[in-house]
PyMOL Python script that loads the backbone (N, CA, C, O; Angstrom):
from pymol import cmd

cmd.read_pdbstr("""\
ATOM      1  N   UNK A   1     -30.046  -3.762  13.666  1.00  0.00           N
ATOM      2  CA  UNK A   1     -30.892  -3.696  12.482  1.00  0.00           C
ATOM      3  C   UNK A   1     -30.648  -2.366  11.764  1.00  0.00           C
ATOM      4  O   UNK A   1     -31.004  -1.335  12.334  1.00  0.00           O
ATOM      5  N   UNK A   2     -30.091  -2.307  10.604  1.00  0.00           N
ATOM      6  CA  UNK A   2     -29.973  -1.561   9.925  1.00  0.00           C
ATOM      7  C   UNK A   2     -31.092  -0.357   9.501  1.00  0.00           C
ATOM      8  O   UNK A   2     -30.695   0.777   9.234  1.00  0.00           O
ATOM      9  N   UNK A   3     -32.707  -0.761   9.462  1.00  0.00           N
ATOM     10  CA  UNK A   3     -33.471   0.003   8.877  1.00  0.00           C
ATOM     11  C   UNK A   3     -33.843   1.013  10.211  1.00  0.00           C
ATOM     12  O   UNK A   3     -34.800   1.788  10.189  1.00  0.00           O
ATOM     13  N   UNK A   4     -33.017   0.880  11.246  1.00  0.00           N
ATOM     14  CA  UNK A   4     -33.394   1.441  12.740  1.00  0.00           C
ATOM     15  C   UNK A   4     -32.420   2.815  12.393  1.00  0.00           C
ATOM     16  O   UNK A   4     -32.730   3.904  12.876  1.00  0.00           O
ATOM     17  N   UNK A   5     -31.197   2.662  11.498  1.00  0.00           N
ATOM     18  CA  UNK A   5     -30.812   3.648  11.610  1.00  0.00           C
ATOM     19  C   UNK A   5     -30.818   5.140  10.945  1.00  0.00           C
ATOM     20  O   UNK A   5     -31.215   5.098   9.780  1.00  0.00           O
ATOM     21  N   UNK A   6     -30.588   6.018  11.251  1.00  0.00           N
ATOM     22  CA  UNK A   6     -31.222   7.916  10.492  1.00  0.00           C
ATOM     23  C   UNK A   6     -30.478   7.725   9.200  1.00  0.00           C
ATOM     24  O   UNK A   6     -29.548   6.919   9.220  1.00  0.00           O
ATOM     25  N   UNK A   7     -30.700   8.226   8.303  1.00  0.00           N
ATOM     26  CA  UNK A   7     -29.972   8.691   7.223  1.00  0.00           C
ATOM     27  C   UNK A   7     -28.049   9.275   7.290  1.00  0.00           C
ATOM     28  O   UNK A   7     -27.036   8.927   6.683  1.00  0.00           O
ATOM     29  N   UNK A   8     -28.308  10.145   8.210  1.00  0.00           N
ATOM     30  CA  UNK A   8     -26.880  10.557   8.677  1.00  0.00           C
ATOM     31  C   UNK A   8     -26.402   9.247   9.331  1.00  0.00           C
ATOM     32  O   UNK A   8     -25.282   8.785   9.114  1.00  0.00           O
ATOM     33  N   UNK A   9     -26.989   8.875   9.857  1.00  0.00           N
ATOM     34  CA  UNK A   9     -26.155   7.068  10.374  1.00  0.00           C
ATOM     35  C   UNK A   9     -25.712   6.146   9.670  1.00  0.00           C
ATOM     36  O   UNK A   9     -24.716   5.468   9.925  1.00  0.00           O
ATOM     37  N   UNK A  10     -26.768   6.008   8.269  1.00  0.00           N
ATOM     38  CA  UNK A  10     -26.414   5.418   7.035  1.00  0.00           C
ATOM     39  C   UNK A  10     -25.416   6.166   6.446  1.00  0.00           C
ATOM     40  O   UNK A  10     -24.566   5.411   5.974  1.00  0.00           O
ATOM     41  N   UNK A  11     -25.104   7.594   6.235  1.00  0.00           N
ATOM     42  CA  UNK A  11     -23.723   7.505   5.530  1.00  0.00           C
ATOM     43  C   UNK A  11     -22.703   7.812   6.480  1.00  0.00           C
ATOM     44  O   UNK A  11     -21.627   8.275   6.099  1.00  0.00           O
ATOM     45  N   UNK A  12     -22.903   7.633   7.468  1.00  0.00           N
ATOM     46  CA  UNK A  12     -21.605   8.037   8.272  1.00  0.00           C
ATOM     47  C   UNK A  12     -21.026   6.059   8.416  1.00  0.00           C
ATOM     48  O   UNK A  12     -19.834   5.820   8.611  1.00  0.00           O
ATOM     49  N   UNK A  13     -21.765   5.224   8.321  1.00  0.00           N
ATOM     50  CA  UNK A  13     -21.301   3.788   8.329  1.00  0.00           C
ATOM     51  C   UNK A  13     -20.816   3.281   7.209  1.00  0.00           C
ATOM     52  O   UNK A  13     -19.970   2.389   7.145  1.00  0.00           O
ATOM     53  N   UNK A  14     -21.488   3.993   6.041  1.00  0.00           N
ATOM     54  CA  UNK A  14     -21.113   4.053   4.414  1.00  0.00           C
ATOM     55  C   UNK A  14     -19.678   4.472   4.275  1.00  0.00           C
ATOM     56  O   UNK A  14     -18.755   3.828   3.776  1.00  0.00           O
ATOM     57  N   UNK A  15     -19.664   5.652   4.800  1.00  0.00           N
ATOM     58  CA  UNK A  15     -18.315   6.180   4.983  1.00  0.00           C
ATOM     59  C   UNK A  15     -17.164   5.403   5.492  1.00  0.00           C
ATOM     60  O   UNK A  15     -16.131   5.092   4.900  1.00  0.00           O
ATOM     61  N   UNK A  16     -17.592   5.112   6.879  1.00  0.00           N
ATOM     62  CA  UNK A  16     -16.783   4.160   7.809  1.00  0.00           C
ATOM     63  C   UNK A  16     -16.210   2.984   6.443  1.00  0.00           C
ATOM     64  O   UNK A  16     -15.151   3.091   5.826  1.00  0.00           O
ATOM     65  N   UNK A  17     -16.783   2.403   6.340  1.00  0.00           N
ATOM     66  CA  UNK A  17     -16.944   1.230   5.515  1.00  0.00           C
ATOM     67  C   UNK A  17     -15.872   1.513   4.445  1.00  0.00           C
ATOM     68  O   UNK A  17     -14.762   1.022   4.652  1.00  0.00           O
ATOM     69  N   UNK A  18     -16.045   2.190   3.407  1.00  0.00           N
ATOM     70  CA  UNK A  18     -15.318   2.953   2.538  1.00  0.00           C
ATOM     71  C   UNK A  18     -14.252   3.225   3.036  1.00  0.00           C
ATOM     72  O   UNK A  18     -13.389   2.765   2.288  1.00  0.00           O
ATOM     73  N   UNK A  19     -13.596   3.940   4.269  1.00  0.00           N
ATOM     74  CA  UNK A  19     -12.626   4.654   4.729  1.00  0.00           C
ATOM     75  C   UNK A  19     -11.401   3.294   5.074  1.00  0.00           C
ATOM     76  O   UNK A  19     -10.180   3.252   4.920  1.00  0.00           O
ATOM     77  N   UNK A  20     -12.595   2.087   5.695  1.00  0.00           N
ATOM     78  CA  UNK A  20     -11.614   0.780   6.096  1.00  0.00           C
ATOM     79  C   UNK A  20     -11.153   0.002   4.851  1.00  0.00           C
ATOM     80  O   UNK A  20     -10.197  -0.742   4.630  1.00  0.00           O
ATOM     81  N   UNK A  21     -12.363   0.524   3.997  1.00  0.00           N
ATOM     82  CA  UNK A  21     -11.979  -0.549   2.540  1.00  0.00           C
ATOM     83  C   UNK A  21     -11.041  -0.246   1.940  1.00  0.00           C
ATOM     84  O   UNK A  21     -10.582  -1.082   1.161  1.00  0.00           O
ATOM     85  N   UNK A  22     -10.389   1.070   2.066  1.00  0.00           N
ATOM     86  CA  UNK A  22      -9.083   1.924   1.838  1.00  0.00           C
ATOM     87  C   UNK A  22      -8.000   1.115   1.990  1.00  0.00           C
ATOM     88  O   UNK A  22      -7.141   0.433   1.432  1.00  0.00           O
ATOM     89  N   UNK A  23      -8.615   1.660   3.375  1.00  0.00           N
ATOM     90  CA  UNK A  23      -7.404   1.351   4.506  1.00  0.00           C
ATOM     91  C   UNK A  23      -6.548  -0.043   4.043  1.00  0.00           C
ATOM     92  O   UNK A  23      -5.375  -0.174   3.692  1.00  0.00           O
ATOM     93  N   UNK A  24      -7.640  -1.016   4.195  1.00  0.00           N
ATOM     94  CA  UNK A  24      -7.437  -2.323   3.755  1.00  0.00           C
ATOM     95  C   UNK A  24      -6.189  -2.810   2.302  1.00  0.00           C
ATOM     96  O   UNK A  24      -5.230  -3.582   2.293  1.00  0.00           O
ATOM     97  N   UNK A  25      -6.786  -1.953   1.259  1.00  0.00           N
ATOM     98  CA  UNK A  25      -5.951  -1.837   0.523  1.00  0.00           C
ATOM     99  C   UNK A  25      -4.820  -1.321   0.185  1.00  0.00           C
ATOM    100  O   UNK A  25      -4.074  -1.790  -0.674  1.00  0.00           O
ATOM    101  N   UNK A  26      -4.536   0.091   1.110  1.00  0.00           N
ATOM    102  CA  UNK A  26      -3.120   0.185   1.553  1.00  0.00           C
ATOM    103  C   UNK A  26      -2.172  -0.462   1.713  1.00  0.00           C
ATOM    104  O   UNK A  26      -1.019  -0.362   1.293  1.00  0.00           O
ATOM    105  N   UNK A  27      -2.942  -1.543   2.697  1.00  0.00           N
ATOM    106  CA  UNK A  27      -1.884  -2.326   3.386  1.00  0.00           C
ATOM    107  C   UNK A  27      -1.395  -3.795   2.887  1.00  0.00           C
ATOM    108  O   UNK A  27      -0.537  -4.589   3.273  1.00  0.00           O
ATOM    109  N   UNK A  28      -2.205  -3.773   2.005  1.00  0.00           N
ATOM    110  CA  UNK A  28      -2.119  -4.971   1.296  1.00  0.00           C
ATOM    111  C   UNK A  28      -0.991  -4.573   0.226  1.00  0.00           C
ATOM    112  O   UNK A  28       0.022  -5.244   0.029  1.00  0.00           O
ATOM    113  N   UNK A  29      -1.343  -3.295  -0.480  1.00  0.00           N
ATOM    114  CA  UNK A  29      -0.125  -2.808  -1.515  1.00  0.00           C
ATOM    115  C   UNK A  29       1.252  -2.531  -0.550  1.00  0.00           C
ATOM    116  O   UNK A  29       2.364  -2.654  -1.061  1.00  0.00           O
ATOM    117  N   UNK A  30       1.127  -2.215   0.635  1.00  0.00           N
ATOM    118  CA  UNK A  30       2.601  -2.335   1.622  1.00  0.00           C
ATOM    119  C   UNK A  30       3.047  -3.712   1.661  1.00  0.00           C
ATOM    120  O   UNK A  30       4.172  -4.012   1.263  1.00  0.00           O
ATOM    121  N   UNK A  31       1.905  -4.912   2.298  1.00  0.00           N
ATOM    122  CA  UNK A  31       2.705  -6.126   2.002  1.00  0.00           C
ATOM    123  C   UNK A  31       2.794  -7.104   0.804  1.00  0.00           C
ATOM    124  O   UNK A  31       3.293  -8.226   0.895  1.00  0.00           O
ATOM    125  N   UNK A  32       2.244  -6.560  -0.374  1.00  0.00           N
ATOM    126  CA  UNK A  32       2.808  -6.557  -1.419  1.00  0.00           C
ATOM    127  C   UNK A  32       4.509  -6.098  -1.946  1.00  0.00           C
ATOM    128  O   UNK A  32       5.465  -6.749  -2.367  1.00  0.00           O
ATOM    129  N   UNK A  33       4.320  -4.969  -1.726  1.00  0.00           N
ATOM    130  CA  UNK A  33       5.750  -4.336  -1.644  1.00  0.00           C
ATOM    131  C   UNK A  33       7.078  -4.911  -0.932  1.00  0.00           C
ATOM    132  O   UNK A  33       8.220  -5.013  -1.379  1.00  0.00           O
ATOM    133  N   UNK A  34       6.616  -5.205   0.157  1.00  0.00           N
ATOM    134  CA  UNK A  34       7.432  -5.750   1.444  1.00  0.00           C
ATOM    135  C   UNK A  34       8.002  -7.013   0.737  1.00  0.00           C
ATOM    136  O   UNK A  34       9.210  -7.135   0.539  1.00  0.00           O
ATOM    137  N   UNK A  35       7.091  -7.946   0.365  1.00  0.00           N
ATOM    138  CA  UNK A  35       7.024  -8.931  -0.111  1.00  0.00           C
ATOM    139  C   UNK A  35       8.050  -9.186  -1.108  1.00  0.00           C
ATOM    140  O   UNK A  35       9.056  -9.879  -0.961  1.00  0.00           O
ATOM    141  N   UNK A  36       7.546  -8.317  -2.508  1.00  0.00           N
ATOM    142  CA  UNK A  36       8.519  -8.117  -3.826  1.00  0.00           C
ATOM    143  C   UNK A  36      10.612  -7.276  -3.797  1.00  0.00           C
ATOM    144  O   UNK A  36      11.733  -7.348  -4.300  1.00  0.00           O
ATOM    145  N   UNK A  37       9.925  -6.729  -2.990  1.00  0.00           N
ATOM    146  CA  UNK A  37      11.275  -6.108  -2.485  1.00  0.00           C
ATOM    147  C   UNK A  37      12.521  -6.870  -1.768  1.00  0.00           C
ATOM    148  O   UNK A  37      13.742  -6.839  -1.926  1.00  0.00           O
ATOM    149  N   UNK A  38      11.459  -7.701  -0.740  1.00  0.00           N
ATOM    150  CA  UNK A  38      12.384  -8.519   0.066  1.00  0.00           C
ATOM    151  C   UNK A  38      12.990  -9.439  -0.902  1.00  0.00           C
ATOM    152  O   UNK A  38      14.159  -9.107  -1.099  1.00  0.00           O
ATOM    153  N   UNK A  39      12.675 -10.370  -1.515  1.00  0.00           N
ATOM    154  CA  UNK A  39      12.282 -11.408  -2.491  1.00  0.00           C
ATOM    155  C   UNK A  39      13.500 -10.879  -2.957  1.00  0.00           C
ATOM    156  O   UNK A  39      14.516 -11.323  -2.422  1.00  0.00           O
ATOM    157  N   UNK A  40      13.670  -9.708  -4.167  1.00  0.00           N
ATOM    158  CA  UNK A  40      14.435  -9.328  -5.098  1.00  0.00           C
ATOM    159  C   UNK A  40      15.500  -9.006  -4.578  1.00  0.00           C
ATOM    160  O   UNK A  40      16.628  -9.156  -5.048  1.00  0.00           O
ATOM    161  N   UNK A  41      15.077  -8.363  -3.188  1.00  0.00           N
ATOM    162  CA  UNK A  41      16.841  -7.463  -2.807  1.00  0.00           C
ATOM    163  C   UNK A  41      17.652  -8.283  -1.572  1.00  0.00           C
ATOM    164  O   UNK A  41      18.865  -8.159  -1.738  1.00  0.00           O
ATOM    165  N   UNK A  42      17.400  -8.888  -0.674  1.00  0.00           N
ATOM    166  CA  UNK A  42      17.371  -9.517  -0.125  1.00  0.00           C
ATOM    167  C   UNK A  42      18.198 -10.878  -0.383  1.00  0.00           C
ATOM    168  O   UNK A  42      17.594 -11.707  -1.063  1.00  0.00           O
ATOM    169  N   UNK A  43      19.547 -11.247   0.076  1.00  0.00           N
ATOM    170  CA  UNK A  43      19.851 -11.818  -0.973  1.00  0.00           C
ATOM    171  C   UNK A  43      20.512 -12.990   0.193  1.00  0.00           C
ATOM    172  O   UNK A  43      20.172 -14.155  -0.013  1.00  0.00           O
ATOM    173  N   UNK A  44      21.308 -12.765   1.231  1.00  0.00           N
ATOM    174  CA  UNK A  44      21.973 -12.877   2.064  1.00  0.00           C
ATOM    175  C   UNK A  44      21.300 -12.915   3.325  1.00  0.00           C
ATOM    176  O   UNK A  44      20.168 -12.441   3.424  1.00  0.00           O
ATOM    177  N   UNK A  45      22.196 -13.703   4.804  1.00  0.00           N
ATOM    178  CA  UNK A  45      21.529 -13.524   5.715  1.00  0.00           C
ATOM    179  C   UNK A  45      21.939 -11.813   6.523  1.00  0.00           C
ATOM    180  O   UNK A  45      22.996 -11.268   6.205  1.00  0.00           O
ATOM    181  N   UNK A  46      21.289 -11.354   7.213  1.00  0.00           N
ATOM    182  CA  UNK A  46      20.731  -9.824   7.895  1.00  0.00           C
ATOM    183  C   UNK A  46      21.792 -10.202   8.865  1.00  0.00           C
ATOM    184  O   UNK A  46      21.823 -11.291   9.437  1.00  0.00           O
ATOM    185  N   UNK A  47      22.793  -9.104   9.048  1.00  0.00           N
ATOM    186  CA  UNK A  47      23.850  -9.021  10.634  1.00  0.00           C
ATOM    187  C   UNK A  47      23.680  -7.937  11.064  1.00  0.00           C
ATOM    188  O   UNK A  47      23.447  -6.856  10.523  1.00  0.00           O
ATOM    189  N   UNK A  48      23.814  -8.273  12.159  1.00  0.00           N
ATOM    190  CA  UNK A  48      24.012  -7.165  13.117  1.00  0.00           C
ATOM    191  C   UNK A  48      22.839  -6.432  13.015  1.00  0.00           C
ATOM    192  O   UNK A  48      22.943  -5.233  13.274  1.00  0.00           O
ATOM    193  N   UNK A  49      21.499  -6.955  12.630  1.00  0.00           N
ATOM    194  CA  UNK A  49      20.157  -6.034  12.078  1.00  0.00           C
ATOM    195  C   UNK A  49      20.227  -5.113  11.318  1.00  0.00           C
ATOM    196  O   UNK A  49      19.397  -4.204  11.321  1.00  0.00           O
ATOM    197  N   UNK A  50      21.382  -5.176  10.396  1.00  0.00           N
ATOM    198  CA  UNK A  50      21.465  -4.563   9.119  1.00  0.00           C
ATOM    199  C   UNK A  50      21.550  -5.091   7.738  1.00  0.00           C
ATOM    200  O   UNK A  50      22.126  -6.170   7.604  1.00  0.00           O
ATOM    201  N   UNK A  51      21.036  -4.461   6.613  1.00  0.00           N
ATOM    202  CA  UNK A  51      21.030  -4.782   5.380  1.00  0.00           C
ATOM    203  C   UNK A  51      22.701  -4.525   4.681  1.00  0.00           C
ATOM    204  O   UNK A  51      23.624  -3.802   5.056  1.00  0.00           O
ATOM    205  N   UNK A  52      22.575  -5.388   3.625  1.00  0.00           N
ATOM    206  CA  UNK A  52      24.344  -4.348   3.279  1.00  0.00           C
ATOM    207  C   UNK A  52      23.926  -3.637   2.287  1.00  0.00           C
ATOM    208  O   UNK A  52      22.815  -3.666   1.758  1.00  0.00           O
ATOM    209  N   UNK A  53      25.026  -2.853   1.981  1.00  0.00           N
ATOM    210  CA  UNK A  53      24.723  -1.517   0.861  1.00  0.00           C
ATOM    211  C   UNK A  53      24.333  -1.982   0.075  1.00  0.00           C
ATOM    212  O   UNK A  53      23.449  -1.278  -0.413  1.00  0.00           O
ATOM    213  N   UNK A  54      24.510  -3.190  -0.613  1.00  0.00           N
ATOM    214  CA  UNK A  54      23.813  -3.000  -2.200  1.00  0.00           C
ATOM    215  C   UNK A  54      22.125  -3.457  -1.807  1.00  0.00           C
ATOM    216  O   UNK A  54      21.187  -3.057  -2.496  1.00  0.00           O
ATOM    217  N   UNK A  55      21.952  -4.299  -0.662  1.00  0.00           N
ATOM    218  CA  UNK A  55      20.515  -4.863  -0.324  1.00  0.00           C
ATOM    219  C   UNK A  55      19.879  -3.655   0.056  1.00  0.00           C
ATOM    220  O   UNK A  55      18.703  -3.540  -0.290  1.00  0.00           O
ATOM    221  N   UNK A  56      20.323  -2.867   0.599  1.00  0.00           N
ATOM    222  CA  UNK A  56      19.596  -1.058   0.790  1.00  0.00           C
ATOM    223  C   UNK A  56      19.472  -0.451  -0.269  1.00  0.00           C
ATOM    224  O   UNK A  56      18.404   0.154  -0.356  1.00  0.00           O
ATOM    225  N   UNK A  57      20.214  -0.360  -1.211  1.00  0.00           N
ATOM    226  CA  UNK A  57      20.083   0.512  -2.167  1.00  0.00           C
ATOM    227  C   UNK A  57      19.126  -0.191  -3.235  1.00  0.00           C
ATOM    228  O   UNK A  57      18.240   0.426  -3.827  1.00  0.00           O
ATOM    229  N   UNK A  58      19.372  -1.424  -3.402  1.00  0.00           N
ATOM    230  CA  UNK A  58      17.834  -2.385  -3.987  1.00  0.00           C
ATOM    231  C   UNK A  58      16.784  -2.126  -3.513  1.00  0.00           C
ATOM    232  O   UNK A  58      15.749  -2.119  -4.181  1.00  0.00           O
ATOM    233  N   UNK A  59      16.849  -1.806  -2.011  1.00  0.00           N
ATOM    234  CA  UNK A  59      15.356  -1.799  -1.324  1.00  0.00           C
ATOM    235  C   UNK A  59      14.670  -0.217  -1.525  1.00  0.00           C
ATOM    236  O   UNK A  59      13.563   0.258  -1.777  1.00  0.00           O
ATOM    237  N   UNK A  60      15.602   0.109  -1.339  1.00  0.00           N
ATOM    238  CA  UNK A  60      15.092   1.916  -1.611  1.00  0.00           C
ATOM    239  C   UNK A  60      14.736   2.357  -2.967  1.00  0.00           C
ATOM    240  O   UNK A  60      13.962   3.300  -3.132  1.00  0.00           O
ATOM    241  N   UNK A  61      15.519   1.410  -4.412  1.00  0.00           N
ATOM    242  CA  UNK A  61      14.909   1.490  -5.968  1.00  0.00           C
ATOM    243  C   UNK A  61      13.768   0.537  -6.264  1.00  0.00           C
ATOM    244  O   UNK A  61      12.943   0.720  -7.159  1.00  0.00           O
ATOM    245  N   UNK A  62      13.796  -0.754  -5.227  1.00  0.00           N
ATOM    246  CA  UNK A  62      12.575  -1.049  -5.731  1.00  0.00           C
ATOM    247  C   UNK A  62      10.991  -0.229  -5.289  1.00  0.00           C
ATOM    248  O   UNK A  62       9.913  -0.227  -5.885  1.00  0.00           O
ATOM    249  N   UNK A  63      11.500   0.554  -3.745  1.00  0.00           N
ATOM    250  CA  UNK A  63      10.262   0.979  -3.006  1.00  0.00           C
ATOM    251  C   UNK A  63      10.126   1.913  -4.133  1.00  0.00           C
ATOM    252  O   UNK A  63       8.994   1.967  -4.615  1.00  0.00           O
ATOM    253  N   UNK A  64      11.126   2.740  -4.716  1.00  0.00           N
ATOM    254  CA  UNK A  64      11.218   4.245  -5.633  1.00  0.00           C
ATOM    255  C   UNK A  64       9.902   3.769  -6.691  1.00  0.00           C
ATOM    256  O   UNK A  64       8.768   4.169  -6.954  1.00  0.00           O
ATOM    257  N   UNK A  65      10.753   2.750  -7.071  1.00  0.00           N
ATOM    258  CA  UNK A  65       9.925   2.205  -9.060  1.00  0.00           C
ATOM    259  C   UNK A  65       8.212   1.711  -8.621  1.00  0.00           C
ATOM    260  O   UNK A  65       7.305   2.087  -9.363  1.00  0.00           O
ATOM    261  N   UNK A  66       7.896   0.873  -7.394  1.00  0.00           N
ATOM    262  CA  UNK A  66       6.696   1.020  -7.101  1.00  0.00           C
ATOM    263  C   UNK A  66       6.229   1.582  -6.763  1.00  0.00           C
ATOM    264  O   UNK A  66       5.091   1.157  -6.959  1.00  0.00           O
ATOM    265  N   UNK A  67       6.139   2.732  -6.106  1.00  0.00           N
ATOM    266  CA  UNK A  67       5.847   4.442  -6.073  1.00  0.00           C
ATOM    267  C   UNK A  67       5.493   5.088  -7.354  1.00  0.00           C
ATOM    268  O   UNK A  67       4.429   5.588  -7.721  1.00  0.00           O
ATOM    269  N   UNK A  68       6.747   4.948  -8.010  1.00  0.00           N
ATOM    270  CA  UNK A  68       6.365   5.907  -9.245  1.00  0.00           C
ATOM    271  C   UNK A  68       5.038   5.024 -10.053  1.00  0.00           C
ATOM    272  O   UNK A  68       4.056   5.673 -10.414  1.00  0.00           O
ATOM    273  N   UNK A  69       5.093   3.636 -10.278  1.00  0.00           N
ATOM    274  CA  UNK A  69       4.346   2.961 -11.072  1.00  0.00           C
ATOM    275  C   UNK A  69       2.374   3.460 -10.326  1.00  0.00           C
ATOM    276  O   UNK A  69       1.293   3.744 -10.841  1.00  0.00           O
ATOM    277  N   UNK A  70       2.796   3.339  -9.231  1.00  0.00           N
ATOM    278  CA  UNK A  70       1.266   3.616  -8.374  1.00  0.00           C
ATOM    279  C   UNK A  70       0.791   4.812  -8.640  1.00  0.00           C
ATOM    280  O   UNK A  70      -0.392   4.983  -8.937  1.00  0.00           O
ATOM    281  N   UNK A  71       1.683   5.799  -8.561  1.00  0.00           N
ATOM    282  CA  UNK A  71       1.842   7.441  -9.402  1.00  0.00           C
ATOM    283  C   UNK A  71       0.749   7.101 -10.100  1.00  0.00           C
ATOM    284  O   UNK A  71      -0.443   6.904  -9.865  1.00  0.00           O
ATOM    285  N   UNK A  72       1.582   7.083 -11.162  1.00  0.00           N
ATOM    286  CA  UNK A  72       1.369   7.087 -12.933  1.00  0.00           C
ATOM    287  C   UNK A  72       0.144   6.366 -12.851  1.00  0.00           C
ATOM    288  O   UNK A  72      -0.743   7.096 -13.295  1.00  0.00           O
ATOM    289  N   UNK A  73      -0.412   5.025 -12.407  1.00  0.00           N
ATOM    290  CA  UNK A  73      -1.251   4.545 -12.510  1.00  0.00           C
ATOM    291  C   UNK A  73      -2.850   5.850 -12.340  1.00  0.00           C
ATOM    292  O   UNK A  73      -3.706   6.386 -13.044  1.00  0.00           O
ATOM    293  N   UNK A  74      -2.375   5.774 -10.863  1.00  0.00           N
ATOM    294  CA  UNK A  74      -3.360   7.148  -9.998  1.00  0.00           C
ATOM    295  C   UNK A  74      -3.745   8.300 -10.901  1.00  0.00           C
ATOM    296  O   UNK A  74      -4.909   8.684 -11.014  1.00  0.00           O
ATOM    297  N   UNK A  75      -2.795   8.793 -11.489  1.00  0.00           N
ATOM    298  CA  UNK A  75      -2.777   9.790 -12.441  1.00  0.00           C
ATOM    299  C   UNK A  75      -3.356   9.318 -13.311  1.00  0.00           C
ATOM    300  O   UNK A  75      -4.574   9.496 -13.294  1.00  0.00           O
ATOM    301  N   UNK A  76      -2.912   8.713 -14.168  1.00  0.00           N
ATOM    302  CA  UNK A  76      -4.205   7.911 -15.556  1.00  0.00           C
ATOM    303  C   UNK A  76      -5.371   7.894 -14.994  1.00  0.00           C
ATOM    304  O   UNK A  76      -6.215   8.765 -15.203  1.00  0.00           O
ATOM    305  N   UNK A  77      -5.520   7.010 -14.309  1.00  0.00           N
ATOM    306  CA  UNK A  77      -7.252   7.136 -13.798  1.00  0.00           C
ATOM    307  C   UNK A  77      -7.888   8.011 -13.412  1.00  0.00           C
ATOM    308  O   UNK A  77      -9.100   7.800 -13.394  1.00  0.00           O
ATOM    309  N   UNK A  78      -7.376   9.428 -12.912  1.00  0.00           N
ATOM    310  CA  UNK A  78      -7.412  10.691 -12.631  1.00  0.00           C
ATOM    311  C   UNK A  78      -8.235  11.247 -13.560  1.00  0.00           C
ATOM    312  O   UNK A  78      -9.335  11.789 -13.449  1.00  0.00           O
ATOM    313  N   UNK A  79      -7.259  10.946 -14.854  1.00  0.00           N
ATOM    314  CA  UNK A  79      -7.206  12.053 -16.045  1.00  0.00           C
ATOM    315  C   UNK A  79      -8.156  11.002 -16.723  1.00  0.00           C
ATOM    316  O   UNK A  79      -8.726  11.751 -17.517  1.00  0.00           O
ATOM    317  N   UNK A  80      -8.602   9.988 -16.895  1.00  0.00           N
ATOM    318  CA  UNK A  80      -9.879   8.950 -17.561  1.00  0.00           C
ATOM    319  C   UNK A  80     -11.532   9.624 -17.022  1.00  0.00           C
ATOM    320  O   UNK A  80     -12.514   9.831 -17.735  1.00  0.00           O
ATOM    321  N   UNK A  81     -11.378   9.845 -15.553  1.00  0.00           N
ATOM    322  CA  UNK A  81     -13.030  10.608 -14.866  1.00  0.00           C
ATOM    323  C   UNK A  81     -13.459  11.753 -15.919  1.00  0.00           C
ATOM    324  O   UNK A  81     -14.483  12.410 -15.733  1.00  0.00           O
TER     325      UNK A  81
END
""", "prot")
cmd.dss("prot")
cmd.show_as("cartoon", "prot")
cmd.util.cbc("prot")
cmd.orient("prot")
């Protein structure tokens, strides 16, 4: 029961809460990423548990360009508060 708990209990679960709701969305923008990347660069079947050069170098500009886009985004909303 929630109304059992202190004030410091209420925001330390507030917190909790917040910290997973993060979290959560991290990982969703990773398998997002994972997702779009594979999709685009990914073209061929995987040997020897390797990518070939041009499927690496796709994978490393697409991770680059969604990075920078998340940037820029972060930053705008930054500079909007």
């Amino acid at each position: 029961d929630l109304s059992k708990l202190s004030d410091k209990d209420k925001q330390e679960l507030q917190q909790f809460i917040v910290n997973e709701s993060q979290k959560a969305r991290i990982q969703q923008s990773v398998h997002s990423l994972t997702d779009i990347c594979w999709r685009k660069c990914v073209t061929g079947t995987i040997r020897s548990g390797k990518l070939e050069k041009n499927e690496e170098t796709c994978a490393q500009n697409c991770v680059d360009r969604f990075l920078d886009a998340n940037f820029t985004v972060i930053k705008h909303l930054d500079r909007m508060r």
